[in-house]
C-alpha positions in Angstrom: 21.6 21.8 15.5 20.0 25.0 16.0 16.7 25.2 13.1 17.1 28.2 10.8 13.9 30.3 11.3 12.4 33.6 10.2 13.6 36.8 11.9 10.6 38.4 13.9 11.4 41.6 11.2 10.7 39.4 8.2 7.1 37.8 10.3 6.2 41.3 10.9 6.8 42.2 7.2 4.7 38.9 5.4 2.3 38.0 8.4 -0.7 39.6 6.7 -0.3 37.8 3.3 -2.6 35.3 1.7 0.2 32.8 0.8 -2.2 31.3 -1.5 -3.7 34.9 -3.1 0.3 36.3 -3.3 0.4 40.1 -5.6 3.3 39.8 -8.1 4.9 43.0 -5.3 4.2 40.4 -2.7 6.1 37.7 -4.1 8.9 39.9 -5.1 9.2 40.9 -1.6 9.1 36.8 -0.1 11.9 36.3 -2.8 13.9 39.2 -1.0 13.1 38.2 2.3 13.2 34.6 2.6 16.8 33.9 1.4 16.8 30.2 3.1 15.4 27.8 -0.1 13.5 25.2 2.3 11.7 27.9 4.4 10.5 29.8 1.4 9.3 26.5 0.1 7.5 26.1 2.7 5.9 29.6 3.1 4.8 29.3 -0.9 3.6 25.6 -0.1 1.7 25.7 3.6 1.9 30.2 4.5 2.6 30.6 8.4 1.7 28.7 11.3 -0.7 30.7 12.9 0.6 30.3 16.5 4.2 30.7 16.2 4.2 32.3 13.1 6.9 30.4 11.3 6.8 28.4 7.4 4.1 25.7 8.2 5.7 22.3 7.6 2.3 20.5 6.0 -0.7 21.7 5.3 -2.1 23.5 8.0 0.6 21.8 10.5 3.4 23.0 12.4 6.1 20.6 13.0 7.5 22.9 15.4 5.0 24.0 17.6 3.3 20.1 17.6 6.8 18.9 18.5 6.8 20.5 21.7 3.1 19.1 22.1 4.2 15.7 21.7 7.4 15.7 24.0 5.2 16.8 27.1 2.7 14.3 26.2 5.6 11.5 26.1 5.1 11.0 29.9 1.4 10.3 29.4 1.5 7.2 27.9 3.0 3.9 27.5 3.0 1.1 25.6 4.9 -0.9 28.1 6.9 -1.8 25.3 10.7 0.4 24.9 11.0 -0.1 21.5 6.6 0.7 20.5 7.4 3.7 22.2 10.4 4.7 20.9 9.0 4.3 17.5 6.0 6.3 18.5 7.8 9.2 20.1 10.5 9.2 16.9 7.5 9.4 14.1 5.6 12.0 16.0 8.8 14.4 16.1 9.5 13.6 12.8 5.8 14.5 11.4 6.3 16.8 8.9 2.0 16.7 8.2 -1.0 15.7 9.9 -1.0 12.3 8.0 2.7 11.5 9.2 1.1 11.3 13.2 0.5 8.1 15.2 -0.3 7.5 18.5 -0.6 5.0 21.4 -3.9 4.5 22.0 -6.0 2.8 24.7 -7.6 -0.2 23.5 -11.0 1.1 25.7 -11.4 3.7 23.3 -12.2 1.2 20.4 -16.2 0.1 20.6 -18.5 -2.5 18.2 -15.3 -4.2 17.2 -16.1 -6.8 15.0 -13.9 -9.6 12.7 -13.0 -9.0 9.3 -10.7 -11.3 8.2 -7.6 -13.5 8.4 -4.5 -13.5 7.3 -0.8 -15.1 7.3 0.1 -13.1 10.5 -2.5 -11.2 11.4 -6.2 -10.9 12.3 -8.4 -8.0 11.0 -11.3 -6.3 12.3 -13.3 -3.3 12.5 -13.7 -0.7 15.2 -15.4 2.8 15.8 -12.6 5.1 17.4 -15.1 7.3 19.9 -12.4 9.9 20.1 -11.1 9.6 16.6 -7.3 10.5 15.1 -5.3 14.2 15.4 -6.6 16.7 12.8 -5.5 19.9 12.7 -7.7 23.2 13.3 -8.1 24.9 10.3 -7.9 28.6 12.5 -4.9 27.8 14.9 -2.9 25.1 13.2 -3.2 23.2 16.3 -4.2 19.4 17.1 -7.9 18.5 17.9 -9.9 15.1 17.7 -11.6 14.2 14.8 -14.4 12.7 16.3 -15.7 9.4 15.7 -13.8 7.4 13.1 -14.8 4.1 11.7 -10.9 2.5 11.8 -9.6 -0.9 10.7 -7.7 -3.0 13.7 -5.0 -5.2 12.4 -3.6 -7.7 15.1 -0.3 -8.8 14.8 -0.2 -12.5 15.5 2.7 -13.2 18.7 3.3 -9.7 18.6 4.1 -9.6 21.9 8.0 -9.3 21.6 7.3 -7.0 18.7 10.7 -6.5 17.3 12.8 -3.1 16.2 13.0 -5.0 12.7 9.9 -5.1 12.0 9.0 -1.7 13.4 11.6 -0.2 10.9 9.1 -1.8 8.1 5.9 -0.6 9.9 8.0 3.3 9.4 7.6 2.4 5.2 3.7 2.2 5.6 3.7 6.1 7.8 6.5 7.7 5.4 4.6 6.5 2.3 0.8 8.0 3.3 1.4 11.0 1.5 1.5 9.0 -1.5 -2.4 8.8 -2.8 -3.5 5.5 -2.8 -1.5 3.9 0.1 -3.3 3.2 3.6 -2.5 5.3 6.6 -1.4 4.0 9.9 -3.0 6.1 12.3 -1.6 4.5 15.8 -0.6 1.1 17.5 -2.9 -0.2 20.2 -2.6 -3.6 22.5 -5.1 -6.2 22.9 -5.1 -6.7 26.9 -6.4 -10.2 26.4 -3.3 -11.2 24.9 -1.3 -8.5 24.2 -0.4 -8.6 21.2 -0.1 -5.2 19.2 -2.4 -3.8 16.8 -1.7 -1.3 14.2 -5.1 1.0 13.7 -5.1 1.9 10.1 -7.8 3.9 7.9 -10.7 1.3 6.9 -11.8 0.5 3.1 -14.7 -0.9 1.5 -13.1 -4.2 0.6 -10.3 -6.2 -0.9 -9.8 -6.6 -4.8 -10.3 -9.7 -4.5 -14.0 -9.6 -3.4 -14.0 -6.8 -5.5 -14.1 -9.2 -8.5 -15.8 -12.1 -6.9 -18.6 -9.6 -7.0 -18.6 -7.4 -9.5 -16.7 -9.0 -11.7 -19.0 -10.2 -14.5 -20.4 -6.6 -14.7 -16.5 -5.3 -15.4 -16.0 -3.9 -18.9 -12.2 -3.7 -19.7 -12.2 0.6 -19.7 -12.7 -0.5 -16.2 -10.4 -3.6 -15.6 -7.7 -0.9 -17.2 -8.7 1.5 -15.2 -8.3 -0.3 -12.0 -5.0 -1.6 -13.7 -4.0 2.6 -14.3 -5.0 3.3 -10.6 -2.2 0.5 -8.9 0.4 1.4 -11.7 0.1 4.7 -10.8 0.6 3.9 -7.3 3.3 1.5 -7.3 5.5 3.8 -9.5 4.9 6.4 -6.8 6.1 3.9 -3.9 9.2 2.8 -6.3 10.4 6.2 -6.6 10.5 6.4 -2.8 13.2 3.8 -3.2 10.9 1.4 -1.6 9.4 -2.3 -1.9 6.4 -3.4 -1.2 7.4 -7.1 -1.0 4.0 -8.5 -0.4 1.8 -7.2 -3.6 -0.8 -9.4 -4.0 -4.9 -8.4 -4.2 -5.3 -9.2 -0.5 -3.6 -6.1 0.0 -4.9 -3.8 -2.7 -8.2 -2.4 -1.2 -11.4 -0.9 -2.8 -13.9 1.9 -1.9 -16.0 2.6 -4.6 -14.1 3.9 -7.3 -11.3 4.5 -5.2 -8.0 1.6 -5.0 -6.0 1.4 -2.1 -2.5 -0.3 -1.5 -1.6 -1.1 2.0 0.4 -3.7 4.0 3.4 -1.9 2.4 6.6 -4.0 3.9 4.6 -6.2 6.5 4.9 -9.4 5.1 6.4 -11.5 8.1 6.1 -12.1 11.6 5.5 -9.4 14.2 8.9 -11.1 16.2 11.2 -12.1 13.6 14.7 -10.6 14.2 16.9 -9.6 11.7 19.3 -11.8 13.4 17.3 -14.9 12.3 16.9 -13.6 8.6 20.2 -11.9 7.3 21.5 -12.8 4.0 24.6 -14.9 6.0 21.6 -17.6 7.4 18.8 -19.5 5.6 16.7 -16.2 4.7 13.0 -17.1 5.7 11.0 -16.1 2.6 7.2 -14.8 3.1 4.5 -14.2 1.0 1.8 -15.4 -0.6 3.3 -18.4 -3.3 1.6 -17.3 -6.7 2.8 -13.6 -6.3 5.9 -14.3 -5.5 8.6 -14.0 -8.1 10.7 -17.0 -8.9 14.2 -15.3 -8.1 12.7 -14.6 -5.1 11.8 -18.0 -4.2 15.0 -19.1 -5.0 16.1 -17.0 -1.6 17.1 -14.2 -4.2 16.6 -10.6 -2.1 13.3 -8.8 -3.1 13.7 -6.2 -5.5 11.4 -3.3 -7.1 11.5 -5.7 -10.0 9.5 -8.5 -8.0 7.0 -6.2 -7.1 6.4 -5.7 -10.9 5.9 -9.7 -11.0 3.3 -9.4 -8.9 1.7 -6.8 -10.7 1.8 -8.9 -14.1 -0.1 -11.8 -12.0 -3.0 -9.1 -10.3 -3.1 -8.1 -13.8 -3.9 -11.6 -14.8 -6.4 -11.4 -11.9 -8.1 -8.1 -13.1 -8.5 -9.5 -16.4 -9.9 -12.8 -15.9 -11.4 -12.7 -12.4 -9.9 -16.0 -11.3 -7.1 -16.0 -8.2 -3.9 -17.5 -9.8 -3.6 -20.8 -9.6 -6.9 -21.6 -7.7 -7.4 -25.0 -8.4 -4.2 -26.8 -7.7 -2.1 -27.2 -4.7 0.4 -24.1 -3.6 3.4 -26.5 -2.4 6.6 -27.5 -3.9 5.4 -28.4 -7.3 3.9 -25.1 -8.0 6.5 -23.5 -7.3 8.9 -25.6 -9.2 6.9 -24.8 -12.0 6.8 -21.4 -11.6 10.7 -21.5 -11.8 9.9 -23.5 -14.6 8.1 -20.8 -16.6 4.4 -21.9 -15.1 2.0 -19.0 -15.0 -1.8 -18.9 -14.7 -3.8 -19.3 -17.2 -7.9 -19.5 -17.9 -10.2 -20.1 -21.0 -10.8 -16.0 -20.1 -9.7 -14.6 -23.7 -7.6 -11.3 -23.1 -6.9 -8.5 -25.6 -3.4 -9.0 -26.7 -2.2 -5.5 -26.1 -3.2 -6.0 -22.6 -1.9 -9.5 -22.2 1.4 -8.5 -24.2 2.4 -5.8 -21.3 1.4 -9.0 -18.4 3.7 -11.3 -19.9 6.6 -8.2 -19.6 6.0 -8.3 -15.9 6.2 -11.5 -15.2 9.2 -12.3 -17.3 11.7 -14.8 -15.5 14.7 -12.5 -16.1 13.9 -9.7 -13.6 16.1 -6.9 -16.0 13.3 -8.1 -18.6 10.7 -6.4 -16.6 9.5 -3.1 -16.9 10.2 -0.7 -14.4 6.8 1.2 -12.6 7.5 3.9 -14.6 7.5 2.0 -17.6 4.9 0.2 -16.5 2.8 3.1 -16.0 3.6 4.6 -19.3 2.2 1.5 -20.9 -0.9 0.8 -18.9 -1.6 4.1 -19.9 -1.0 4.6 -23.4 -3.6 1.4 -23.5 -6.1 2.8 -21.7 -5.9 6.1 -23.6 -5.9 4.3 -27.1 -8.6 1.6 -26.3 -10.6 3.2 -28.9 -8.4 3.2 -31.3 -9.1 0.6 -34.5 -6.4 -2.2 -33.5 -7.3 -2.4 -29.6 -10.9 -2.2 -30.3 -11.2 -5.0 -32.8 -8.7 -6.8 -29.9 -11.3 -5.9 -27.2 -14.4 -6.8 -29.4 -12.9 -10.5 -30.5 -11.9 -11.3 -26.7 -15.4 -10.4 -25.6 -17.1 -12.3 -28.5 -15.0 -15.5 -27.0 -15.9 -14.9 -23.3 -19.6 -14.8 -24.4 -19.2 -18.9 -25.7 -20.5 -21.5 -23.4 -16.9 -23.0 -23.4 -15.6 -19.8 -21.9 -15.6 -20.4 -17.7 -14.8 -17.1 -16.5 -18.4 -16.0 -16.8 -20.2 -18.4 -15.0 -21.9 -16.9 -12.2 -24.2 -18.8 -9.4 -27.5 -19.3 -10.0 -28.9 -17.2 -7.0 -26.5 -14.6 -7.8 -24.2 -12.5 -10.1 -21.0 -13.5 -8.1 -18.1 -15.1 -10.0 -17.8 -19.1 -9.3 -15.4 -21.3 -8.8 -14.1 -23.6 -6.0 -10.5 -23.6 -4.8 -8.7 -26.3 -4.3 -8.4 -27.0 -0.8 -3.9 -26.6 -0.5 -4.5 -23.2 -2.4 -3.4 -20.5 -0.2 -3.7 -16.7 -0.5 -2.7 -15.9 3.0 1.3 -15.2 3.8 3.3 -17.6 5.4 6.7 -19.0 5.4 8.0 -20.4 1.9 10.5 -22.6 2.0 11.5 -24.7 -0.9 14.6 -26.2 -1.7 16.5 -27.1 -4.6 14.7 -25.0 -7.4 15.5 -24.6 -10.6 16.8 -21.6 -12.2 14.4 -19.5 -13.1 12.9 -19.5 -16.9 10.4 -18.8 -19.2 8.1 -22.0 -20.7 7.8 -21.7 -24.3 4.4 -19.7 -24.5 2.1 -18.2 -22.4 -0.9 -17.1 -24.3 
């Protein structure tokens, strides 16, 4: 199908225009001329490429002119992989905007590549890209290196049969960069020691979760709310992508400076699971990391935008308290029994009741009982805004007067430093792996919570 595009009479007409700057004639005239809805969108949203003159698809990118770029690069490279490139070649053509690219690159082009960290099925680490990701030229609209570019790796543990599947879920985390807040995938690489795939993704400061082991006797709650506004904010913009993150837990909500971050959107299983060996006909393998998962969910009940939201009510819980849920007991087959059984964490960490009142909505046992992100970020923010107000600040005031008694836990830092303490137990696991428990009960809630 043939791509509607300007006529050469129409470019001729509007190719001296500041699409930006547009004269109430000028506009009058784009409204006559461009009679096709999408290009005109795209006129008033990006102007013209400047090469072959036609509705810029992104800001300063040209889907048409870069598509041709990409197909005669196709034979350049290979992943030696059919279905890596495939996936490559199908994103690239699709790239409506610069953030939408990826690319096979060379692992040789990665130096002072140093660990991170660990996780369920994959290894972290961070690299300096010498040639850096695609930007585009601000004067041509065409594709030029960045430059150096300090990039996280992620290795996919036995990635080496990489599967289509699981491709299909690494597609969520590209289509959902134009989102503010979510990571970008900027290319797949190989390790050629073992060849297993790496995805090459924008680096962040750190995790939440050293986030608050570090900072988080200094945290007021403007900013635990705050940080609470930020992920609402960005959740509700996944969910209306009609998308799940499935694995929402403060491993994968990253922090630079004031900045939050939500990535790992979709990847929570194995690099070579087939959808073969986890339809909803077979056992269904389960992943995650226990605590955040919701009970339906452990009961082999598909994931839903609703057990996102249960994860949210228990980094919430995190925010707030500065503890990792559940921390000092064993994540096995009791703890999650008692999660169906209406178990959820709890600390001598005293909570404002406005704020606790909207955690206890999230993690509800009856998913339908939960608030939607939109809801959700309606209420986080009608609490942050109204913090001040008599009610919440006599709620905020007696919650901190608590926290400052000896008895209170939460706030007792080590003695060399102002880091939070507390030792896990040694079966507590916040890394995602396979969960699979039998026989639990139906979900409900226990009798109180506060």
């Amino acid at each position: 199908m043939d791509e509607i595009k300007l006529s050469d009479d129409v470019i001729e007409q509007i190719k001296d225009f500041n699409y930006q700057h547009l004269t109430e004639k000028q506009k009058s005239l784009i409204d006559k001329l461009i009679t096709d809805k999408e290009l005109k969108e795209r006129y008033k949203e990006n102007g013209l490429c400047k090469s072959c003159k036609q509705p810029n698809t992104g800001f300063i990118y040209c889907q048409l002119c870069n598509t041709q770029y990409f197909k005669q690069n196709f034979k350049n490279w290979t992943s030696g992989n059919h279905d890596v490139d495939e996936f490559i070649q199908k994103a690239q053509l699709k790239a409506e905007n610069i953030h939408n690219v990826i690319e096979w690159v060379e692992y040789d082009k990665f130096e002072d590549v140093e660990y991170l960290a660990k996780g369920g099925f994959g290894t972290t680490f961070k690299a300096v890209w010498n040639d850096g990701p695609w930007k585009s030229n601000y004067f041509n609209c065409k594709l030029e290196r960045k430059g150096e570019t300090r990039v996280a790796l992620k290795c996919l543990h036995n990635s080496q049969d990489i599967t289509a599947d699981f491709l299909k879920e690494v597609g969520s985390s590209i289509s959902v960069f134009y989102i503010h807040g979510t990571i970008r995938c900027l290319g797949i690489t190989k390790d050629p020691k073992t060849n297993n795939f790496i995805m090459v993704m924008d680096l962040e400061r750190c995790s939440l979760r050293q986030h608050l082991n570090n900072n988080f006797i200094s945290m007021n709650w403007a900013g635990k709310l705050h940080s609470l506004r930020l992920i609402a904010i960005i959740l509700k913009d996944i969910h209306k992508r009609g998308l799940i993150h499935k694995n929402f837990h403060c491993g994968n909500i990253l922090i630079d400076y004031d900045e939050i971050y939500i990535t790992d959107l979709g990847l929570c299983q194995p690099a070579n699971v087939k959808s073969s060996q986890n339809t909803q006909n077979s056992n269904k393998k389960i992943y995650g990391v226990l605590p955040y998962v919701a009970p339906e969910v452990l009961r082999e009940k598909k994931y839903t935008q609703k057990s996102d939201i249960y994860g949210f009510g228990i980094i919430a819980y995190e925010i707030c308290t500065g503890f990792p849920p559940y921390y000092d007991i064993a994540h096995d087959d009791l703890l999650a029994m008692k999660i169906c059984n209406g178990l959820r964490p709890k600390s001598n960490y005293k909570i404002p009741q406005f704020i606790f009142d909207i955690i206890n909505q999230c993690w509800d046992a009856d998913p339908l009982k939960r608030p939607n992100a939109e809801e959700l970020q309606e209420l986080i923010e009608e609490s942050y805004n109204n913090r001040n107000n008599t009610v919440f600040y006599k709620q905020i005031e007696d919650a901190d007067e608590i926290n400052k008694k000896p008895s209170s836990t939460a706030q007792s830092p080590l003695s060399s430093t102002s880091t939070l303490s507390y030792i896990s137990h040694p079966e507590a696991v916040y890394t995602s792996r396979i969960l699979d428990f039998k026989n639990l009960p139906e979900p409900k809630n226990a009798d109180s919570n506060v």
